[in-house]
C-alpha positions, 0 to 999 in steps of 0.5 A: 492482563494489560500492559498498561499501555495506550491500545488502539480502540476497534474504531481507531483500527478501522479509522487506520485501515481507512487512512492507509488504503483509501487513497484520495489522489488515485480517485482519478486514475481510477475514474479514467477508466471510464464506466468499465471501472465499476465492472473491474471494481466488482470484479477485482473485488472478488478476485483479488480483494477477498483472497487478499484479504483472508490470506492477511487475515490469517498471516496477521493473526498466526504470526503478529512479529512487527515484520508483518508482510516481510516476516511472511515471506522470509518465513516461507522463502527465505532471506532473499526474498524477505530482503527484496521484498522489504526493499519493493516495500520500502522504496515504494514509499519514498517514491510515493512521498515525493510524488505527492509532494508535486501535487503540493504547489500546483494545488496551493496555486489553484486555491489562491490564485497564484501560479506558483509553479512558475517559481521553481525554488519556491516549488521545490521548498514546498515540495521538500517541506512537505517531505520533511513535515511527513517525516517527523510526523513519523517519529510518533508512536502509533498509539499516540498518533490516533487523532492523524489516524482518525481524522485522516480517514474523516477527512478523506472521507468528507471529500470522497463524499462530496464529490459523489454527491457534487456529482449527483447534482451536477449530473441532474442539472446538466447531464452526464459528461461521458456516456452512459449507455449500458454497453459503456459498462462493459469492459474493453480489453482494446482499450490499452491507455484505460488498461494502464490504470487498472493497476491502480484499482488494485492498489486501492485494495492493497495496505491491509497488511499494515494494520498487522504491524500494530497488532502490539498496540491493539486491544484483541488482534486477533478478533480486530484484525480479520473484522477490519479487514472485511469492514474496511475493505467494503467501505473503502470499495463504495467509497471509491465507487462513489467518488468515481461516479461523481469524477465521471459525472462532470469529465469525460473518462478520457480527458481525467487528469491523473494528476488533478482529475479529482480537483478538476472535477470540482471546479467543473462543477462548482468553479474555481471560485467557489467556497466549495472547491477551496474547502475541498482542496485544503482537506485533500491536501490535509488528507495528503499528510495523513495517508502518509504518516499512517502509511509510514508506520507501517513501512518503517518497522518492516524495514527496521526489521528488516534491517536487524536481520540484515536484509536492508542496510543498518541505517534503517535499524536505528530507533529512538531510545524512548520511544522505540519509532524505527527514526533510521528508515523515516529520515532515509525515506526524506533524504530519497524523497527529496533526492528524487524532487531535485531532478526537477533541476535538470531543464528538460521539460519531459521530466516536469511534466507529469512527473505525478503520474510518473513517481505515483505509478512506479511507487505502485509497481513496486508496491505490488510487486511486494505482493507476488511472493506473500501468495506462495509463502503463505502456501508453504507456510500452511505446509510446513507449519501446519501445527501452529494455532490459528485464529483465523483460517484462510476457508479452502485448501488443497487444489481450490486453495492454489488455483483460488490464490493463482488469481490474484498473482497473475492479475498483480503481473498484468497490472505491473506489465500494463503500467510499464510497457507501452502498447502503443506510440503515443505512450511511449514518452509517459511510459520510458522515464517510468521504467527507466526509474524502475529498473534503476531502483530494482537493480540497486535493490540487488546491490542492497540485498547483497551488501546488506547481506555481508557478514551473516554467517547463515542464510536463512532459506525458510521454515522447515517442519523441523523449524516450526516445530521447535519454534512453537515448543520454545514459544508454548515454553516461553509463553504459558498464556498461549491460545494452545499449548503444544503437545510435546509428543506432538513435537518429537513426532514432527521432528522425527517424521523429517529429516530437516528438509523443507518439503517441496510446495509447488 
């Protein structure tokens, strides 16, 4: 029966998964790795992708709890690793916040032909409104907010559209800024500096697990969840392809800005005056306010429940009375983001030059650090709660399932440990600043995780058969209109067969 309440129509869910993971600022990151990118899209697609993807698939349609990825891994790890988890999830998000705001004047500046960054009080009251605007777009309710979800994923879109086929024609008037010969395809492992960025390729297939965190406010989770995934994650892989193309048709792969590659494509192609760069330039700035607020939702509620389990600080546990939006963590996501701005402050030219990519990257890292531990919780969650329904299953197991899903965690370490470490003097002065923030923010995450943990008076270490067992008699108890009843008999055998330890995964 229905709730009465507003649900988020297939389409709206699709529109989300869009606006979340398609991120029109990491075209040019992408594009940078010249004509090999369209090897590692295709290879990254199969091999991280796809067994990313089932695995959310399955995760987000057995356990549709609002904690989404932090409830999976607290469920199969335990509290410490739900708590670090939920911080790498979170403080991503500030991070990336702020570094989108840098983007801000500079663009401003390009579409009305004003250096406004030679004005340092004028660019960080952009910056910081643009911060600000995020977070009170935040207070919504998901299901209110479907003309941000729908027409953010329109919009980016549009303008990933237009500089493929912008491309096209530019290449057909003038030729191909780079090489195309067949060999430039291929990738080359010696090619430390493109190497760097392909952590962003596997960014742009991560945020699917976001949409799970709606399952409430969904019409049929459990059919829309799996099929959105599959749809939106081909869409979203042609969609960068495309646009990717159009970046390389006007700029060679190694003189892309990470910063404006994209924008500087355009006005490569169609000049700084043209009626087509402006419009281009104010609906990737649009765009820009709503991968944001979509991306908001779904980091705000893990670190609210994160939070009631005191695994984050309670601040971050404070939600409106009516409308129940986890306003706590939004107004600390602002308060961080607008800290980290400031250090524009200091007069050191290191710090504000590239301080996009610097922000941008390490919110990535930590982004995808958040991943690493889904792939053995998901393991064990398959071992000791095996019983539970499930709607969608992830297709192999056993050995095929380890070894299938042993990929994509070692590509998420490599891609961490590209982004950070050097491999060359050149990079060092990009790549200091960025692991000097990391470390800082990795380590006050321990302090968190502890002080956060204070007064609990038992640490949750994982599910155990046992657990499970009794989780779903109270839920079959609870919920008589469940997918399947469990069978009582079922239960007590479980509960017999173990002695209340966990069985030993990997």
């Amino acid at each position: 029966m229905s709730d009465g309440k507003k649900k988020l129509s297939f389409l709206t869910v699709i529109s989300t998964i869009i606006c979340v993971v398609f991120v029109c600022e990491a075209a040019a990151p992408a594009a940078a790795i010249g004509n090999q990118q369209f090897f590692w899209w295709i290879f990254l697609i199969l091999t991280f992708l796809l067994p990313y993807g089932m695995v959310v698939a399955e995760l987000g349609t057995t356990y549709d709890d609002e904690g989404g990825i932090y409830d999976w891994v607290r469920d199969g790890l335990g509290d410490k690793w739900g708590a670090r988890i939920s911080w790498y999830y979170w403080i991503n998000f500030p991070l990336w916040i702020a570094s989108l705001a840098t983007l801000f004047p500079p663009i401003l500046g390009m579409v009305f032909g004003a250096d406004i960054e030679a004005n340092l009080p004028l660019t960080l009251a952009i910056e910081i409104a643009f911060v600000w605007i995020v977070v009170f777009m935040s207070f919504s309710k998901v299901s209110d907010s479907e003309w941000i979800l729908n027409g953010g994923a329109v919009l980016k879109v549009l303008v990933a559209v237009s500089v493929g086929v912008l491309g096209i024609w530019y290449a057909c008037a003038n030729g191909f800024a780079g090489s195309m010969a067949p060999e430039t395809f291929l990738p080359d492992l010696t090619n430390t500096a493109a190497l760097g960025y392909l952590s962003i390729i596997i960014f742009n297939f991560t945020g699917f697990e976001v949409i799970c965190t709606f399952a409430k406010d969904m019409q049929n989770p459990a059919r829309d969840i799996p099929k959105a995934i599959i749809l939106g994650a081909l869409a979203i892989g042609a969609i960068y392809l495309f646009c990717g193309f159009g970046i390389g048709a006007a700029i060679p792969a190694d003189q892309i800005d990470p910063d404006f590659g994209m924008l500087v494509a355009v006005m490569t192609m169609v000049g700084e005056a043209s009626p087509i760069f402006i419009i281009i330039a104010v609906m990737f700035l649009i765009t820009l306010f709503a991968n944001m607020a979509s991306w908001s939702f779904g980091v705000n509620f893990v670190a609210d429940y994160a939070a009631k389990n005191q695994n984050m600080p309670r601040v971050f546990a404070h939600e409106n009375p009516k409308t129940g939006m986890p306003t706590g963590a939004a107004i600390v996501n602002g308060v961080v983001a607008t800290a980290v701005l400031l250090i524009q402050l200091i007069p050191n030219e290191a710090i504000s030059n590239g301080l996009f990519w610097t922000l941008f990257a390490t919110s990535v890292v930590f982004l995808l650090l958040t991943y690493i531990p889904m792939f053995p919780a998901f393991i064990k969650l398959r071992k000791v709660d095996a019983n539970r329904p499930r709607v969608y299953r992830f297709p192999f197991q056993g050995t095929a399932m380890k070894v299938i899903l042993a990929i994509p965690v070692i590509e998420l370490v490599l891609a961490i440990v590209a982004t950070l470490v050097p491999f060359s003097a050149e990079e060092v002065a990009d790549k200091v600043p960025m692991i000097a923030i990391f470390i800082i923010f990795l380590l006050l995450g321990e302090v968190v995780r502890i002080v956060s943990a204070r007064g609990r008076k038992e640490e949750f270490k994982g599910l155990t058969p046992a657990m499970a067992a009794e989780r779903l008699a109270e839920e079959a108890a609870g919920e008589p209109d469940s997918l399947e009843p469990v069978d009582p008999a079922q239960v007590e055998q479980i509960l017999a067969a173990d002695d209340g330890k966990s069985e030993k995964i990997l």
